[in-house]
C-alpha positions as YAML, in Angstrom:
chain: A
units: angstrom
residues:
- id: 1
  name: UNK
  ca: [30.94, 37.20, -9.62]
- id: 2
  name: UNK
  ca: [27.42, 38.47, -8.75]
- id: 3
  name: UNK
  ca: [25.99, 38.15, -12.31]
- id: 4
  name: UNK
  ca: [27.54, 34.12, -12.29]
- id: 5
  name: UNK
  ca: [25.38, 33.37, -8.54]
- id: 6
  name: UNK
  ca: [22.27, 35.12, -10.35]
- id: 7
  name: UNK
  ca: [23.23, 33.13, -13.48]
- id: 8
  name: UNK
  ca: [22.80, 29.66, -11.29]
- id: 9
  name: UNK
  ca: [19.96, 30.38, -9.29]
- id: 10
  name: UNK
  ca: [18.21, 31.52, -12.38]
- id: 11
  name: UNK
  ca: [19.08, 28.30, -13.97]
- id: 12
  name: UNK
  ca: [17.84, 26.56, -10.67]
- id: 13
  name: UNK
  ca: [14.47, 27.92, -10.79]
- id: 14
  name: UNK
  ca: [13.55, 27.04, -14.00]
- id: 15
  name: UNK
  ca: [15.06, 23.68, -13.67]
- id: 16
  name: UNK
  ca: [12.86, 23.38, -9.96]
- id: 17
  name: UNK
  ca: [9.63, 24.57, -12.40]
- id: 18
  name: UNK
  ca: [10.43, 22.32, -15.54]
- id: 19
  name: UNK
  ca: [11.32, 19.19, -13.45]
- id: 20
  name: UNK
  ca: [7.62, 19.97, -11.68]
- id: 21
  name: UNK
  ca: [5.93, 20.78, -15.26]
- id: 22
  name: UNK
  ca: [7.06, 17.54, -17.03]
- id: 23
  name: UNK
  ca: [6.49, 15.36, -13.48]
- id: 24
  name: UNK
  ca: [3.10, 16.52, -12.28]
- id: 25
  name: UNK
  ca: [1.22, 13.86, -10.34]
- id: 26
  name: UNK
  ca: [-1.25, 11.58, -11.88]
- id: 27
  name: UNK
  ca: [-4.88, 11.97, -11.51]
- id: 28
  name: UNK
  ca: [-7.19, 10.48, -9.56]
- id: 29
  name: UNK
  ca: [-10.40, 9.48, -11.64]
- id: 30
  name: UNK
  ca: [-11.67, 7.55, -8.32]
- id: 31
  name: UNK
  ca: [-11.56, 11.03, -6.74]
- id: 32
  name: UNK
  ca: [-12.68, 13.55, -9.02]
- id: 33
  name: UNK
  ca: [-16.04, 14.56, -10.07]
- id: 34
  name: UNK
  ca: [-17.16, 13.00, -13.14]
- id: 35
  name: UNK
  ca: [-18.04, 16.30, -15.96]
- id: 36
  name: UNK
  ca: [-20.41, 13.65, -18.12]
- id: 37
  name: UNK
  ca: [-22.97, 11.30, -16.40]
- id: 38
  name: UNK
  ca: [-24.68, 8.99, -19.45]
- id: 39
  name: UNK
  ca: [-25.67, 5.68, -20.66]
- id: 40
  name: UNK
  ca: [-24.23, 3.83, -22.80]
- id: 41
  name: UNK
  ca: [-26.69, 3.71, -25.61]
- id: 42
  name: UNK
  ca: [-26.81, 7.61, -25.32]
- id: 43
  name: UNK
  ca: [-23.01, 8.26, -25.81]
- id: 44
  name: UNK
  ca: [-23.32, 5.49, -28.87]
- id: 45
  name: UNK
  ca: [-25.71, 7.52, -30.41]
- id: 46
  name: UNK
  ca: [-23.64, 10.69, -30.15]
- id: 47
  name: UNK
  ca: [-20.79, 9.14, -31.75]
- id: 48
  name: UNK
  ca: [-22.74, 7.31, -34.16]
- id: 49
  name: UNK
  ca: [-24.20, 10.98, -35.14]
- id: 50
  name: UNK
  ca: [-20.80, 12.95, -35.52]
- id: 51
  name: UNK
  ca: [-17.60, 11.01, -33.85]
- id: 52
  name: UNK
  ca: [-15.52, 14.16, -34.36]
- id: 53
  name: UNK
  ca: [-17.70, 16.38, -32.15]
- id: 54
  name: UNK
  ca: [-18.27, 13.59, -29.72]
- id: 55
  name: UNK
  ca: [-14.38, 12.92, -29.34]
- id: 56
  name: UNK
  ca: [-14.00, 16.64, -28.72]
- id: 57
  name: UNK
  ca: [-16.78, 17.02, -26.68]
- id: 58
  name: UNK
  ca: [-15.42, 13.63, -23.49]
- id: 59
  name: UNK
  ca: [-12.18, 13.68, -24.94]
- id: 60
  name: UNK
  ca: [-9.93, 13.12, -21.08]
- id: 61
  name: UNK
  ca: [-12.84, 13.66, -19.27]
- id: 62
  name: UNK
  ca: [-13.93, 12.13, -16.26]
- id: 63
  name: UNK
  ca: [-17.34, 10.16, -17.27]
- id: 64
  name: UNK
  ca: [-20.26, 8.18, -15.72]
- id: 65
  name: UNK
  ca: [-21.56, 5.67, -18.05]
- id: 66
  name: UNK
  ca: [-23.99, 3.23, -16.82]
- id: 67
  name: UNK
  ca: [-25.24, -0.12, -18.93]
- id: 68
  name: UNK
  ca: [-25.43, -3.95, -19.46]
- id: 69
  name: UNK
  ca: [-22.34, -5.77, -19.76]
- id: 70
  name: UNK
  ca: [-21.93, -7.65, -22.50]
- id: 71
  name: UNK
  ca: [-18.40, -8.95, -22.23]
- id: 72
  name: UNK
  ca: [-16.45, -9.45, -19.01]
- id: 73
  name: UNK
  ca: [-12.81, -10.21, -17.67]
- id: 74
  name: UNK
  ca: [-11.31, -9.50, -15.04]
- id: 75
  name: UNK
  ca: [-9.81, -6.06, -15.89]
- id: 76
  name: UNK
  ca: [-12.39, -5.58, -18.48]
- id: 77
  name: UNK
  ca: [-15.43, -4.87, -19.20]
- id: 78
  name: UNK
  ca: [-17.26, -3.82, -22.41]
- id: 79
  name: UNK
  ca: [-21.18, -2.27, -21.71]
- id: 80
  name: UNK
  ca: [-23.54, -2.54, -24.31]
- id: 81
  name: UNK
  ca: [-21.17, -3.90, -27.09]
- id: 82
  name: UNK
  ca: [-19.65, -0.41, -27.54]
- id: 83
  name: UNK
  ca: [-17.94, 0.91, -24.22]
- id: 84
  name: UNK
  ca: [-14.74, -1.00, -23.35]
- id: 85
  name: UNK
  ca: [-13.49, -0.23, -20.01]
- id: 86
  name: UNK
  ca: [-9.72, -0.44, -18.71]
- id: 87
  name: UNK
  ca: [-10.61, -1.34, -14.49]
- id: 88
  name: UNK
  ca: [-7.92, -0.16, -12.28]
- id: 89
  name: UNK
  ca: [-8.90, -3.22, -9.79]
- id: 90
  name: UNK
  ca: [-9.34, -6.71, -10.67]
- id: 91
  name: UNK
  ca: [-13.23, -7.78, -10.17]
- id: 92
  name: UNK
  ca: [-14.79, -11.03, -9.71]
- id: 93
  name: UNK
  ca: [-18.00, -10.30, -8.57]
- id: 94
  name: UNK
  ca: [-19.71, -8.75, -12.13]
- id: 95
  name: UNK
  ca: [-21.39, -10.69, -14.42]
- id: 96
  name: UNK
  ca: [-22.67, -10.93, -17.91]
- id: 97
  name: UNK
  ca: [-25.93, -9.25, -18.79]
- id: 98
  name: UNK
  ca: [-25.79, -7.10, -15.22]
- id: 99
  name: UNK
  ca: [-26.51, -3.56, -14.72]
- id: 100
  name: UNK
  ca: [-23.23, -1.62, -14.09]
- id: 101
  name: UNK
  ca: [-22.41, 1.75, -13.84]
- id: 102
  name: UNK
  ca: [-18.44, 3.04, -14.26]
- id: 103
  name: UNK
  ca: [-16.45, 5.95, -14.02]
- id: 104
  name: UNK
  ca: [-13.06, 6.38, -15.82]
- id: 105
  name: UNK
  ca: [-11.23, 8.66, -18.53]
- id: 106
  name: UNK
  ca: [-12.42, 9.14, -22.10]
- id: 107
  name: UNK
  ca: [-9.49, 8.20, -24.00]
- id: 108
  name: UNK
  ca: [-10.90, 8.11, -27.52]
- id: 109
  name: UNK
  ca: [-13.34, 6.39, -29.74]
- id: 110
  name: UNK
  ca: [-12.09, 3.55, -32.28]
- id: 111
  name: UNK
  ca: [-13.54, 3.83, -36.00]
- id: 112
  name: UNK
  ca: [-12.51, 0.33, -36.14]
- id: 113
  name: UNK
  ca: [-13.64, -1.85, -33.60]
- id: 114
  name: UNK
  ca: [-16.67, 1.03, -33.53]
- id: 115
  name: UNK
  ca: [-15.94, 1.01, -29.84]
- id: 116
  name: UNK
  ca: [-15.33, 4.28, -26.83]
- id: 117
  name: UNK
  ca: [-12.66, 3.78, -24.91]
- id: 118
  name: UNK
  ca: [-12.55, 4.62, -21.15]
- id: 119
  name: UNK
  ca: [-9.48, 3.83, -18.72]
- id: 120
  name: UNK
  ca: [-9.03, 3.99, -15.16]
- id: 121
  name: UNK
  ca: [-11.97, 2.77, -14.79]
- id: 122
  name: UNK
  ca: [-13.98, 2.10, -11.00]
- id: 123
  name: UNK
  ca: [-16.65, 0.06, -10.50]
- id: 124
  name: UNK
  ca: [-19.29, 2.83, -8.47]
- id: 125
  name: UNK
  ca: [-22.39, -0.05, -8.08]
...
């Protein structure tokens, strides 16, 4: 009988610690302190140098990335021609060929489009 009850709360525990493991809470990129702070024509250049080391290098990072916008909806935003940014909020008060600076989540570079890819972006200016 005793090994059974050890049996279950054994199986109990490591359900309680999986069930935390696989459901951790999200993070909070408007929170945390950005790792990177860079233009946009700098991080361009480091991908245009070696993308590989560059991915590695901001890959789910928390960045700063300041530049011109060059395209603009309104949960959108692409600086310089090369940094497309996911908002978080919807924005009406940007517009084109303004100084902005973001923070968000490197979530990879696009060989195609030749674009870096942020998410969660928030507006900080």
């Amino acid at each position: 009988m005793r090994k059974w009850i050890a049996i279950i709360v054994i199986l109990v525990i490591v359900a309680f610690l999986s069930y935390h493991y696989i459901y951790q809470d999200h993070r909070d990129i408007e929170s945390e302190t950005a790792v990177f702070t860079i233009t946009a024509k700098d991080i361009t250049n480091e991908f245009e140098i070696n993308s590989s080391d560059a991915e590695t290098k901001y890959l789910n990072k928390t960045i700063v990335i300041s530049g011109i916008i060059t395209e603009l909806s309104s949960n959108q935003i692409t600086v310089n021609d090369k940094v497309f940014c996911q908002l978080v909020k919807t924005t009406n008060v940007l517009k084109p060929n303004q100084k902005v600076t973001l923070k968000g989540r490197f979530i990879g570079y696009d060989n195609l489009l030749d674009e870096i890819k942020l998410d969660q972006c928030y507006i900080i200016n």
